[in-house]
KOLVEXNU-980702 format. One record per residue: x negated, y, z of N, C-alpha, C in turn. Coordinates in Angstrom, 2 decimals, decimal comma, always signed. Layout:
! residues N
[pt [X; Y; Z]; [X; Y; Z]; [X; Y; Z]],
...
This chain:
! residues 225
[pt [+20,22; -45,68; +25,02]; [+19,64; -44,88; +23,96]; [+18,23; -44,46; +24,36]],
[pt [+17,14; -44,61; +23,55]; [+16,10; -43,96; +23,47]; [+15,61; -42,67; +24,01]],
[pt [+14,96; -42,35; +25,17]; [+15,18; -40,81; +25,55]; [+14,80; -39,64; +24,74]],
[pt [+14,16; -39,82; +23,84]; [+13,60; -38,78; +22,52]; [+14,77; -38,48; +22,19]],
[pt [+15,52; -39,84; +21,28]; [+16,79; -40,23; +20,86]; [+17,64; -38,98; +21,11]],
[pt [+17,98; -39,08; +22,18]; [+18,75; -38,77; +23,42]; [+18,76; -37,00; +23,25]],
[pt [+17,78; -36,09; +23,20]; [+17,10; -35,14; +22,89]; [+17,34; -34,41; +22,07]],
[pt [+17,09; -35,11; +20,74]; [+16,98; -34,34; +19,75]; [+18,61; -34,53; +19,38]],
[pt [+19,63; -35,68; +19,57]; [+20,61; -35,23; +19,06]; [+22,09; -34,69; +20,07]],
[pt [+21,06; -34,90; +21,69]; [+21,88; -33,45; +22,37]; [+21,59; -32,10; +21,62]],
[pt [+20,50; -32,09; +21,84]; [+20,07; -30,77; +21,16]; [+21,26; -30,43; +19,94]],
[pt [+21,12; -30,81; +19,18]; [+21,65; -30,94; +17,38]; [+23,42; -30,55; +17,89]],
[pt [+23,65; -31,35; +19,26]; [+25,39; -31,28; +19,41]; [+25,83; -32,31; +18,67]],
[pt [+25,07; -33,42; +18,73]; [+25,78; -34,50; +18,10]; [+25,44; -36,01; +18,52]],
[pt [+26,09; -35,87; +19,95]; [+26,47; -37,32; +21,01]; [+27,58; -37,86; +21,02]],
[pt [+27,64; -38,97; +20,73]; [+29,27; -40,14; +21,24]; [+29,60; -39,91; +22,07]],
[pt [+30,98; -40,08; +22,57]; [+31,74; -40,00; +23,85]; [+30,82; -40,39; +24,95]],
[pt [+30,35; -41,83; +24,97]; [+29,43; -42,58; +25,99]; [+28,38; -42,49; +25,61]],
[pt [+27,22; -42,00; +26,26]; [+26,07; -42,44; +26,14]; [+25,21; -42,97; +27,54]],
[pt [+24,56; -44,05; +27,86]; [+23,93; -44,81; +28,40]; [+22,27; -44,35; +28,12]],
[pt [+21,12; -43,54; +28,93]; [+19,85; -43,44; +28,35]; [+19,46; -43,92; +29,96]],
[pt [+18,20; -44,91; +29,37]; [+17,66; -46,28; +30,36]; [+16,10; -45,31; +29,52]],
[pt [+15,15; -45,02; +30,96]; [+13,99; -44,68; +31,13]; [+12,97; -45,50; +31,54]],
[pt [+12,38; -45,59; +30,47]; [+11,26; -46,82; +30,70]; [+9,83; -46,24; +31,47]],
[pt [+8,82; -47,05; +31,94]; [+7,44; -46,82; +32,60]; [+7,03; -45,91; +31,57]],
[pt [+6,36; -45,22; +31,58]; [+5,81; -44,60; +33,19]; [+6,92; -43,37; +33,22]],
[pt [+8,48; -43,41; +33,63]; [+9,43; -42,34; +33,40]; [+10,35; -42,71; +34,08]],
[pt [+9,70; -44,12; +34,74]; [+11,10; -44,34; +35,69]; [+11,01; -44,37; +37,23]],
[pt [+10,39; -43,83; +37,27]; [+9,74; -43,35; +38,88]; [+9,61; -44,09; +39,84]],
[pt [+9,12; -45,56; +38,93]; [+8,66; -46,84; +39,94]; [+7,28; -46,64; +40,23]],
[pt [+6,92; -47,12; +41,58]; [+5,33; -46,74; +41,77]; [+4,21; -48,07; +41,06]],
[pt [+3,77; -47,24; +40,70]; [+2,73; -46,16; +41,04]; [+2,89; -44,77; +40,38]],
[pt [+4,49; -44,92; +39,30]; [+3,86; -43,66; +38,46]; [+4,45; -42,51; +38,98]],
[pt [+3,87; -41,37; +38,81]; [+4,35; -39,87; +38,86]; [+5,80; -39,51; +38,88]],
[pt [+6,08; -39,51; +40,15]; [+7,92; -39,22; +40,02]; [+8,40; -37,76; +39,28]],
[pt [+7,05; -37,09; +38,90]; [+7,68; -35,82; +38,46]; [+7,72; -36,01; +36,64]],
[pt [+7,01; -37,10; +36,69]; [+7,31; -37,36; +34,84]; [+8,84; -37,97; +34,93]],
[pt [+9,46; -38,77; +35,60]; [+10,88; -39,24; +35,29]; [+11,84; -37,86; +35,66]],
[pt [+11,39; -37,09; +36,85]; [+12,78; -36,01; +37,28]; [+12,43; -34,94; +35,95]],
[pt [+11,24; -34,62; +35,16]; [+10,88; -34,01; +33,86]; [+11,71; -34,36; +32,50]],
[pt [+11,34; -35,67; +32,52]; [+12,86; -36,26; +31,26]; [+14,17; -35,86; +31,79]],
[pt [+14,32; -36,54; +32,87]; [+16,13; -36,21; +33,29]; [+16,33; -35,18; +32,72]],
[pt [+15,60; -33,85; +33,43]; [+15,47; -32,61; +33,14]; [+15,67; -32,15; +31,28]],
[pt [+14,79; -32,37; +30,44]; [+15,03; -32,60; +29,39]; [+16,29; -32,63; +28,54]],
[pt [+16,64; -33,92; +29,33]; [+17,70; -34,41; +28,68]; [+19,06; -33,47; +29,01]],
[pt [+19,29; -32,96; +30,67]; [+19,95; -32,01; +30,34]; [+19,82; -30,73; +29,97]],
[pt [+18,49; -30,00; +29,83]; [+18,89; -29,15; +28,77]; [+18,91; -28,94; +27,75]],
[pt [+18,65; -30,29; +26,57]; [+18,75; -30,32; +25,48]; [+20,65; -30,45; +25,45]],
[pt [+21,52; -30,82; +26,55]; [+22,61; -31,14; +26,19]; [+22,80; -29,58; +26,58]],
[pt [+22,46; -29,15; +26,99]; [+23,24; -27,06; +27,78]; [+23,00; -26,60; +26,56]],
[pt [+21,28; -27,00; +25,73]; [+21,23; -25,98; +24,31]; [+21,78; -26,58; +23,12]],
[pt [+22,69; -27,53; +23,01]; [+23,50; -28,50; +21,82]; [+25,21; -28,04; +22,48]],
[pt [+25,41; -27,26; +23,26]; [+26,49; -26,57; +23,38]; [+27,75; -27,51; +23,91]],
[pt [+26,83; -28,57; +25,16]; [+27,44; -29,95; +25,48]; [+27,89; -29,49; +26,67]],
[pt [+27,66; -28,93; +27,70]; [+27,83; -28,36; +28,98]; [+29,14; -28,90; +29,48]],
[pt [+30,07; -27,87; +28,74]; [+31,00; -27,73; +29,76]; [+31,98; -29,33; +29,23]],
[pt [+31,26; -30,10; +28,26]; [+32,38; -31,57; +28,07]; [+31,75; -32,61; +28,43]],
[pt [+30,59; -32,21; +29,21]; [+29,68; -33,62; +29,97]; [+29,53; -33,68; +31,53]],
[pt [+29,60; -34,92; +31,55]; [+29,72; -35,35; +32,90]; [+28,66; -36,49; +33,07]],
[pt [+27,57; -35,87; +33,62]; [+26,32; -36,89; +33,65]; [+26,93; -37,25; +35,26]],
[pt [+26,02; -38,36; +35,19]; [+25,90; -40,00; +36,21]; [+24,64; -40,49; +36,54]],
[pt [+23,95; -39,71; +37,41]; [+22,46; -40,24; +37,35]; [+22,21; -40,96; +38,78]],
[pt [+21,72; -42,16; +38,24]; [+21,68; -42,91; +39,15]; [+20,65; -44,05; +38,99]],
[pt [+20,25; -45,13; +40,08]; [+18,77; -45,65; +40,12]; [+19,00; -47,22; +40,32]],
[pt [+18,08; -48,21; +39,83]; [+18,52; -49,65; +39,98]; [+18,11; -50,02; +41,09]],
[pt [+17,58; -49,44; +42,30]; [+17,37; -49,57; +43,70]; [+16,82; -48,47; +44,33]],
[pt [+17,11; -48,71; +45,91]; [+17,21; -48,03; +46,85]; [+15,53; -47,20; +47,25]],
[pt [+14,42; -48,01; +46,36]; [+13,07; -47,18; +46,70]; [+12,04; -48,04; +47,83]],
[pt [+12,49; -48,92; +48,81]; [+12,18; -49,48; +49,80]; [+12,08; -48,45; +51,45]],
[pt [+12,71; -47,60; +51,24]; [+13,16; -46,47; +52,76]; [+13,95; -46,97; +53,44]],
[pt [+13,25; -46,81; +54,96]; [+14,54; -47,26; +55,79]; [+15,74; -46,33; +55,23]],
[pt [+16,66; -46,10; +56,13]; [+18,21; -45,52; +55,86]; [+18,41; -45,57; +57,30]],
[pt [+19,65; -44,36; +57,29]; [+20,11; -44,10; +58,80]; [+21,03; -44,71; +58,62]],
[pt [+21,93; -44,73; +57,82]; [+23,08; -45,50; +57,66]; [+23,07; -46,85; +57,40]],
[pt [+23,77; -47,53; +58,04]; [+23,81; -49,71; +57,49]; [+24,82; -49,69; +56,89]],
[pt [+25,30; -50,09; +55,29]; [+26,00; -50,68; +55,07]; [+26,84; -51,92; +55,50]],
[pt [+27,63; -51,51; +55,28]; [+28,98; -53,23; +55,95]; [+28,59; -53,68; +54,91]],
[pt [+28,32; -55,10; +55,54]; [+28,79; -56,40; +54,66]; [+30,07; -56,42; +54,19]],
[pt [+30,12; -56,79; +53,21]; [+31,62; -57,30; +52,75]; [+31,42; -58,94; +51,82]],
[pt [+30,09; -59,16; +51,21]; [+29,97; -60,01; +50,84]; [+28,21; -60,95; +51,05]],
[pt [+28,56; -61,83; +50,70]; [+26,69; -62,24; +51,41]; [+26,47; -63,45; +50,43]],
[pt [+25,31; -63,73; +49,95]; [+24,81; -64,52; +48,95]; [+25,15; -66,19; +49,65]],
[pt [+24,76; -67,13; +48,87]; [+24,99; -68,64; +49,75]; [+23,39; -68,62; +50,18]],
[pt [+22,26; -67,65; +49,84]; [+20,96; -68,10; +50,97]; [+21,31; -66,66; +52,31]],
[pt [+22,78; -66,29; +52,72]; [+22,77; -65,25; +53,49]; [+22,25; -64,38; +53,72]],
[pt [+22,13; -63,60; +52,09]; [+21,22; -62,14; +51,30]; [+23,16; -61,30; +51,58]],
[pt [+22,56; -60,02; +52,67]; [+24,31; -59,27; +52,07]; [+24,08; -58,83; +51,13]],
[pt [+25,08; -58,85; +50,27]; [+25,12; -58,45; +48,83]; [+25,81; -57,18; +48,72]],
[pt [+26,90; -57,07; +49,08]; [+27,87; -55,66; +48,94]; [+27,91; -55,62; +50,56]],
[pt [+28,35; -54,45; +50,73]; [+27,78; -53,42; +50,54]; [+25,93; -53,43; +50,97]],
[pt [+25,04; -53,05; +49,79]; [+23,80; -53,43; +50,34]; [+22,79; -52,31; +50,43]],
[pt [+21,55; -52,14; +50,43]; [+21,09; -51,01; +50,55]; [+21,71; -49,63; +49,23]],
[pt [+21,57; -48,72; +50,07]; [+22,43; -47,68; +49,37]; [+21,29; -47,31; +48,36]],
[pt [+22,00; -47,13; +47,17]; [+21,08; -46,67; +45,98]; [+22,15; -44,80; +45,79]],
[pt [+21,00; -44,04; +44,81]; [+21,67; -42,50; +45,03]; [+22,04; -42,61; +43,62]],
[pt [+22,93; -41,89; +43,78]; [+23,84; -41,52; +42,58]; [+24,42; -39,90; +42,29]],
[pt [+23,83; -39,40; +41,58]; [+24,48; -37,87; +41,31]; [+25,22; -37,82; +40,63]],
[pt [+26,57; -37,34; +40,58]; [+27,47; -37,06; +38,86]; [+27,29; -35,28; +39,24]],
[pt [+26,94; -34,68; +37,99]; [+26,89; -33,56; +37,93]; [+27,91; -33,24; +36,73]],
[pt [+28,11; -31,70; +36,82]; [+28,68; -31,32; +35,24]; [+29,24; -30,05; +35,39]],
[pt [+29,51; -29,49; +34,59]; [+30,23; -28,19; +34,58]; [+31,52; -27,86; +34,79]],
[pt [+32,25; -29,00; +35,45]; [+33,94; -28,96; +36,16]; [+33,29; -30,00; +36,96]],
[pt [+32,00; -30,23; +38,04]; [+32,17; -31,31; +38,40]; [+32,18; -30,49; +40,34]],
[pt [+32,71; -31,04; +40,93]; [+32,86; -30,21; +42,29]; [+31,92; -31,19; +43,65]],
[pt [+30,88; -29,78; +43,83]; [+30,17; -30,11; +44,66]; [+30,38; -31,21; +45,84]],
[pt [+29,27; -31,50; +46,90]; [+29,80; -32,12; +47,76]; [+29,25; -33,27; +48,16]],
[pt [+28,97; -33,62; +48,92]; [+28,73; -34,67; +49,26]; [+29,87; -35,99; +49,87]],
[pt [+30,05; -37,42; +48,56]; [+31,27; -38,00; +48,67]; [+30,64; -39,23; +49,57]],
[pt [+31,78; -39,31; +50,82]; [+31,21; -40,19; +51,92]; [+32,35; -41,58; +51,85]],
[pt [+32,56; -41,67; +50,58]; [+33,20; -42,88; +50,69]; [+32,66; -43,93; +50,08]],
[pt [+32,79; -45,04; +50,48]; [+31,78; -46,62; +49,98]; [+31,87; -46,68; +48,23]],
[pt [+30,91; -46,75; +47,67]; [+31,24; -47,11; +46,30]; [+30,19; -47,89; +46,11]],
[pt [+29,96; -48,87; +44,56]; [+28,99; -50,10; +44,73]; [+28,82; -49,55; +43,08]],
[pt [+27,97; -50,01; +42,17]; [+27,18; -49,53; +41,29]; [+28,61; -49,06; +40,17]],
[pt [+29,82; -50,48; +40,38]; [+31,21; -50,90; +39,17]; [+31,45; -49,05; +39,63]],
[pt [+31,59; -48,36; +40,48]; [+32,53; -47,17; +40,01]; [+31,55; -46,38; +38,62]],
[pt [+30,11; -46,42; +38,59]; [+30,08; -45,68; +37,43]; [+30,29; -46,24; +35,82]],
[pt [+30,53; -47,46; +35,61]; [+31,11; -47,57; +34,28]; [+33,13; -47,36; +34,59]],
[pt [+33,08; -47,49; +35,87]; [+34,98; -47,16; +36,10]; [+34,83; -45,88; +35,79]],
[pt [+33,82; -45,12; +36,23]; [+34,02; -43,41; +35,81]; [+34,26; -42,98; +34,90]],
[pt [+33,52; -43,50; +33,94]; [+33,39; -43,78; +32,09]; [+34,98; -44,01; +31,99]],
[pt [+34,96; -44,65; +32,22]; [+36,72; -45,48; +31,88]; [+37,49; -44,68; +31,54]],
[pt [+37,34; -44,24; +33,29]; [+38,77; -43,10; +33,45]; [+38,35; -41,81; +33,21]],
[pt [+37,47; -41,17; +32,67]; [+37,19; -40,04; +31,96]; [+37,35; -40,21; +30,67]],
[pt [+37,22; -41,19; +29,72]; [+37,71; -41,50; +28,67]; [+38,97; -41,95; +28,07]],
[pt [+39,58; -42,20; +29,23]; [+41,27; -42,65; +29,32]; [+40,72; -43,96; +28,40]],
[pt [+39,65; -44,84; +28,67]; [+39,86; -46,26; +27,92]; [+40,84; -47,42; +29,24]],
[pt [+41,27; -48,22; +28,11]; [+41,91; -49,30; +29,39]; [+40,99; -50,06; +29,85]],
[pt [+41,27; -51,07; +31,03]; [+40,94; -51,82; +31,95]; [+39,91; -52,73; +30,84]],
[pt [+38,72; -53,50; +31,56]; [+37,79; -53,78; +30,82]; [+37,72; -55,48; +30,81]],
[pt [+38,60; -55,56; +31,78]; [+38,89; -57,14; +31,90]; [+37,96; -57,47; +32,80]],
[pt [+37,17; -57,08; +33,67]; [+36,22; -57,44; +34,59]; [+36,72; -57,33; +35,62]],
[pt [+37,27; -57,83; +36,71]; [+38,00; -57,41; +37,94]; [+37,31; -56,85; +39,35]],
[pt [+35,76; -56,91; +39,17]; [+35,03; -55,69; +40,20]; [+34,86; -54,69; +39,81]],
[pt [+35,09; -54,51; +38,33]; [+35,24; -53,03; +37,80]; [+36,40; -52,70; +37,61]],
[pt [+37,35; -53,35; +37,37]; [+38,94; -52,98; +37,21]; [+39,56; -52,34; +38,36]],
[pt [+38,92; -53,00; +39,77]; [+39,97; -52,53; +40,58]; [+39,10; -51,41; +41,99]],
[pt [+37,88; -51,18; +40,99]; [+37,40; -49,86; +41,63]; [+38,32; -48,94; +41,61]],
[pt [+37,94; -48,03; +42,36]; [+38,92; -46,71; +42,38]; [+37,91; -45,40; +41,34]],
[pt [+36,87; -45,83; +41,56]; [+36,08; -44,96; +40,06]; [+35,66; -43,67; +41,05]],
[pt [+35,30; -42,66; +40,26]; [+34,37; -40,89; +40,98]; [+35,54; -40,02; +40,44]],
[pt [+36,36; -40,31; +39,31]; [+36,61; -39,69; +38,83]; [+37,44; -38,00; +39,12]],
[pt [+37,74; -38,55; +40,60]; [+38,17; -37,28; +41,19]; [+37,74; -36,12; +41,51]],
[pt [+36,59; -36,47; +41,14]; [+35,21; -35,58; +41,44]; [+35,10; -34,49; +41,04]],
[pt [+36,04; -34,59; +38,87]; [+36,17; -33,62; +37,95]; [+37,51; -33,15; +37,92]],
[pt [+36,87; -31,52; +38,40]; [+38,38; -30,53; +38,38]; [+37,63; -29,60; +37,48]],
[pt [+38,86; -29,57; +36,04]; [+38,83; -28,42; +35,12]; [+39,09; -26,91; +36,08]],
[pt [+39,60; -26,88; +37,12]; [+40,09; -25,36; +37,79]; [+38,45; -25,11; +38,21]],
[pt [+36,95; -25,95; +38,37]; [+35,93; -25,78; +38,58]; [+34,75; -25,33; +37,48]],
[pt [+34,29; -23,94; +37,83]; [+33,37; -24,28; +36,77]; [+32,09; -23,92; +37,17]],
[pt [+30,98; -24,79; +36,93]; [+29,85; -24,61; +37,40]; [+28,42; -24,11; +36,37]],
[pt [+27,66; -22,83; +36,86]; [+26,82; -22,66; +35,53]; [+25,65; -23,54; +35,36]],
[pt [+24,87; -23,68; +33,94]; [+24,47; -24,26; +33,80]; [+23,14; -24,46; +34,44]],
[pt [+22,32; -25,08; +34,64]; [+21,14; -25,64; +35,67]; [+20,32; -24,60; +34,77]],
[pt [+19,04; -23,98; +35,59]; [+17,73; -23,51; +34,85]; [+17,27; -24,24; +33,50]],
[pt [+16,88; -23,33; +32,83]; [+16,06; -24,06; +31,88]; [+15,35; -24,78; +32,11]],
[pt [+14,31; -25,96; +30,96]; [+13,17; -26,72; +31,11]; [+12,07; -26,11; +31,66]],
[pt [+11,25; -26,36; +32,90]; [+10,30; -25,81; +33,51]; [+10,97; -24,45; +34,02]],
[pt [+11,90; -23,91; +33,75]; [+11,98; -22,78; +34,48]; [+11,64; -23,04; +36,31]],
[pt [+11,21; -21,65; +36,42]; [+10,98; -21,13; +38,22]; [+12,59; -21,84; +38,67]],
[pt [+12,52; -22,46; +39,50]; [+13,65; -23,06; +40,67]; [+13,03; -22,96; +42,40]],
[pt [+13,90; -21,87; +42,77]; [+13,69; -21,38; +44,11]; [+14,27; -22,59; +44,95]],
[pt [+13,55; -22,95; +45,87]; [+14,07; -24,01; +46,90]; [+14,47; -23,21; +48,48]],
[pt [+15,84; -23,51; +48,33]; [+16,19; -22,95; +49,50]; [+15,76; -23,37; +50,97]],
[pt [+15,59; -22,33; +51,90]; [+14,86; -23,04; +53,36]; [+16,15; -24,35; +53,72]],
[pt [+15,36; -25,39; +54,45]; [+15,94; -26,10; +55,13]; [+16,98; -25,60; +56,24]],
[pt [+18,19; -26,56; +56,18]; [+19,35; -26,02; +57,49]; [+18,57; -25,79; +59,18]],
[pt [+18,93; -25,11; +59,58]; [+18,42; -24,40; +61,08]; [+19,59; -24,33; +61,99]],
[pt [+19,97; -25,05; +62,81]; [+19,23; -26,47; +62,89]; [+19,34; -27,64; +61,96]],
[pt [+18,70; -28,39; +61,85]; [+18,68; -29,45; +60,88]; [+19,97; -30,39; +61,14]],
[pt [+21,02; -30,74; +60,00]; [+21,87; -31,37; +60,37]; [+21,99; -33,10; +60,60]],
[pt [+22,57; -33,26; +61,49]; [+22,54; -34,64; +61,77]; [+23,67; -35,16; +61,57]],
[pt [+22,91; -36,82; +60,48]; [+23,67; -37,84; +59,51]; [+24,96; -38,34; +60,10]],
[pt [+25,88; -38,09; +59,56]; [+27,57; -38,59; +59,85]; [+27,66; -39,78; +58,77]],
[pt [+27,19; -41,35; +58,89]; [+27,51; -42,06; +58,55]; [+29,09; -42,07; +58,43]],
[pt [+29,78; -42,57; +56,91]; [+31,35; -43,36; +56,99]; [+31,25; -44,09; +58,15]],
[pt [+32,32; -44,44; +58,53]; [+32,64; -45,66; +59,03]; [+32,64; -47,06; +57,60]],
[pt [+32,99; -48,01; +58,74]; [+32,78; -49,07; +57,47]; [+34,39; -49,14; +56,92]],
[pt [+34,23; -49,40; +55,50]; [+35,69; -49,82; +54,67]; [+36,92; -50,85; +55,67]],
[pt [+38,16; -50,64; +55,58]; [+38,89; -51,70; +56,08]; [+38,64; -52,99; +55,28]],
[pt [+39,18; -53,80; +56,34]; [+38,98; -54,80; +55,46]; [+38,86; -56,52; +56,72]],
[pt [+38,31; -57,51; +55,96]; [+38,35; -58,75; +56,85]; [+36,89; -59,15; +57,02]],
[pt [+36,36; -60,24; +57,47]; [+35,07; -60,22; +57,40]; [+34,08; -60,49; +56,36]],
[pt [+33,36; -60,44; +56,41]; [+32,44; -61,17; +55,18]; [+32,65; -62,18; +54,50]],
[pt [+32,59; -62,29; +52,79]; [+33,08; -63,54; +52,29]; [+31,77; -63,32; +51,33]],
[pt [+31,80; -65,01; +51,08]; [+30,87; -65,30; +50,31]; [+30,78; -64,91; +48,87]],
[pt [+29,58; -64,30; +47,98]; [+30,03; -63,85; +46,70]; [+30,36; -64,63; +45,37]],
[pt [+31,44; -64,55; +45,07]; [+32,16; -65,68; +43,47]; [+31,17; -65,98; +42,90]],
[pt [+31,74; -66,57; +41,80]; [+30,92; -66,68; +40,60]; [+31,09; -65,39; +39,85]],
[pt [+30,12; -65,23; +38,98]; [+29,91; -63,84; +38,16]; [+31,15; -64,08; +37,01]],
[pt [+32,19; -63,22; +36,76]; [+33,10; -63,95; +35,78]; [+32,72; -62,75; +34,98]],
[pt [+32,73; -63,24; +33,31]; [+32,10; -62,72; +32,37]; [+33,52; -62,28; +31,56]],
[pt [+33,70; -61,16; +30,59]; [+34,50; -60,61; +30,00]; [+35,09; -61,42; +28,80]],
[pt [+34,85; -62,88; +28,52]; [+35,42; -63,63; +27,75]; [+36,11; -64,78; +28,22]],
[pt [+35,78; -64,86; +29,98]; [+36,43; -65,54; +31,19]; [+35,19; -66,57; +31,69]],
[pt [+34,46; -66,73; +31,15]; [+33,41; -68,16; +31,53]; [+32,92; -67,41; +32,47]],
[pt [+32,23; -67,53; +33,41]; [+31,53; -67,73; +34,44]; [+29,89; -67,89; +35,10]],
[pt [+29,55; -67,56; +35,70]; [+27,88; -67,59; +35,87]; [+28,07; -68,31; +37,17]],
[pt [+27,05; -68,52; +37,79]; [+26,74; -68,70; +39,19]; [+26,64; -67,49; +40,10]],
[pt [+27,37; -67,92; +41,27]; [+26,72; -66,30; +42,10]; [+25,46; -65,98; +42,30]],
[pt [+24,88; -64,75; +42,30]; [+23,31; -64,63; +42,45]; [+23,30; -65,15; +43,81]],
[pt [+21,65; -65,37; +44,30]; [+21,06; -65,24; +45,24]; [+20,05; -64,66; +45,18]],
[pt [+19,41; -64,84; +46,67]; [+17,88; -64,33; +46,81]; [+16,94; -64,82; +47,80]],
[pt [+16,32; -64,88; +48,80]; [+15,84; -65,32; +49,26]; [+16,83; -65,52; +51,20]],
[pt [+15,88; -66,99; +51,74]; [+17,04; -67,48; +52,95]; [+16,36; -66,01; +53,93]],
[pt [+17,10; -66,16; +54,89]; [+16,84; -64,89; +55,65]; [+17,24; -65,98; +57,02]],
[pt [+16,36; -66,66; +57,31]; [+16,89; -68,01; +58,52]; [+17,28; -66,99; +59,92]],
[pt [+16,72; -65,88; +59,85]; [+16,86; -65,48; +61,46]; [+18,52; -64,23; +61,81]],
[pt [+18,78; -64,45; +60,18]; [+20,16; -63,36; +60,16]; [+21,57; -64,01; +60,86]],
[pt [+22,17; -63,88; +61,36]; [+23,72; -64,64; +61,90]; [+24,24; -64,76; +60,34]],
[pt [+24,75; -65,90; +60,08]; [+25,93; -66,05; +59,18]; [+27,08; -66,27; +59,79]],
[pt [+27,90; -65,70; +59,15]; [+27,58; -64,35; +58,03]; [+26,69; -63,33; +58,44]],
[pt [+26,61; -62,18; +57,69]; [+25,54; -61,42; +58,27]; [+26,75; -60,13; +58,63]],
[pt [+26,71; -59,32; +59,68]; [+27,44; -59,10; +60,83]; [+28,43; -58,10; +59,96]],
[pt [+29,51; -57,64; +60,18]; [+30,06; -56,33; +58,93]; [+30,75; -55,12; +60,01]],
[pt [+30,07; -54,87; +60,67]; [+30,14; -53,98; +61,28]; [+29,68; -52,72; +60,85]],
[pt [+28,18; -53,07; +60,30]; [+27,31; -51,57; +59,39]; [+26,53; -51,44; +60,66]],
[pt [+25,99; -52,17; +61,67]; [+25,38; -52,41; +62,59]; [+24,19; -52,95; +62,32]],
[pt [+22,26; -52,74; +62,58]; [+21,36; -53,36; +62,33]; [+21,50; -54,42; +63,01]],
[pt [+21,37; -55,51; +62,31]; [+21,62; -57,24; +63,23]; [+20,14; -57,37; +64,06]],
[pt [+20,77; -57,81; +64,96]; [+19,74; -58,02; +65,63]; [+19,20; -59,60; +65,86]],
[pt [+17,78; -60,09; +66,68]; [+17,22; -61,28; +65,95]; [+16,19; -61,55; +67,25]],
[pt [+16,12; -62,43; +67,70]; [+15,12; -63,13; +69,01]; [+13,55; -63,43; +68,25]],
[pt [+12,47; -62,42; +69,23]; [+10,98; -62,43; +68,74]; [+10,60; -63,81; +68,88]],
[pt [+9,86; -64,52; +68,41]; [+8,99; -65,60; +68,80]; [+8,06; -65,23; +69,70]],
């Protein structure tokens, strides 16, 4: 949906069960542009849903189509790797917030890959299985939302937001461990919701990586020239 869209008929109190809003340039906080014009819409958008009297029956999902290009303290496990030996799952971590007004704080340290947020949808909507089987047999966020929780609503648009001092001492990153599991397998074909099939993606060869590429969640290591 359109982010204006999006706006005026949170505002109004009159959104579908699902809504999907995709932020285009200069709002999507790809560089070069101004990351404070995209966290400004987000913003927007939820408090046009707090003043359309949406609060306490929404469960936003905000989340990004990549990782930014930052190292990370944490390595994802392989679990799957392209045929030019690109790991595919688990791959650089992209951030994902679900917020909401029964939604319970926290930081969740278990592996999830982009399929749990339309599984979230799912199972917050009580719809059935979608026929896709990397989204079917996610386990979804959905645990996330406890009605016994209730959280108030975020500041207004532009309102003053006090930033609390940083932890003293600063805490240090407790990576998961990696998922159980067997070693790295190569990724299927893309199977499509009417059963036909795509090719598996790739991306570019990576000649100096071990194949598979290692699934430990370990940086691989590689001999200098």
């Amino acid at each position: 949906m359109d982010t204006q869209r999006f706006v005026e008929d949170a505002a109004a109190g009159d959104l579908p069960p699902l809504v999907y809003v995709w932020h285009t340039s200069p709002e999507d906080e790809h560089p070069p542009a101004d990351v404070t014009s995209g966290m400004d819409v987000i913003w927007r958008c939820v408090d046009a849903v707090v003043h359309g009297g949406g609060w306490e029956q929404t469960v936003f999902m905000l989340t990004y189509d990549d990782w930014g290009g930052w190292d990370d303290h944490s390595f994802p496990p392989a679990v799957e790797y392209t045929r030019d030996n690109v790991q595919l799952a688990f791959g650089p971590r992209v951030p994902l917030i679900v917020f909401g007004a029964h939604v319970r704080a926290g930081i969740d340290r278990r592996w999830r890959s982009s399929a749990s947020v339309p599984k979230t949808a799912l199972q917050l909507l009580g719809l059935p299985p979608l026929g896709v089987a990397r989204l079917d047999h996610d386990t979804g966020l959905a645990d996330r939302v406890d009605l016994a929780v209730t959280v108030p609503p975020p500041p207004a648009f532009r309102a003053p937001i006090p930033i609390p001092a940083a932890p003293s001492p600063p805490r240090k990153p407790h990576p998961p461990p990696p998922p159980p599991g067997s070693a790295p397998i190569p990724v299927p074909r893309v199977v499509l919701r009417d059963g036909s099939t795509l090719p598996p993606p790739f991306d570019v060869k990576l000649p100096h990586q071990p194949k598979p590429p290692p699934a430990t969640g370990t940086r691989p290591t590689r001999s200098e020239p």
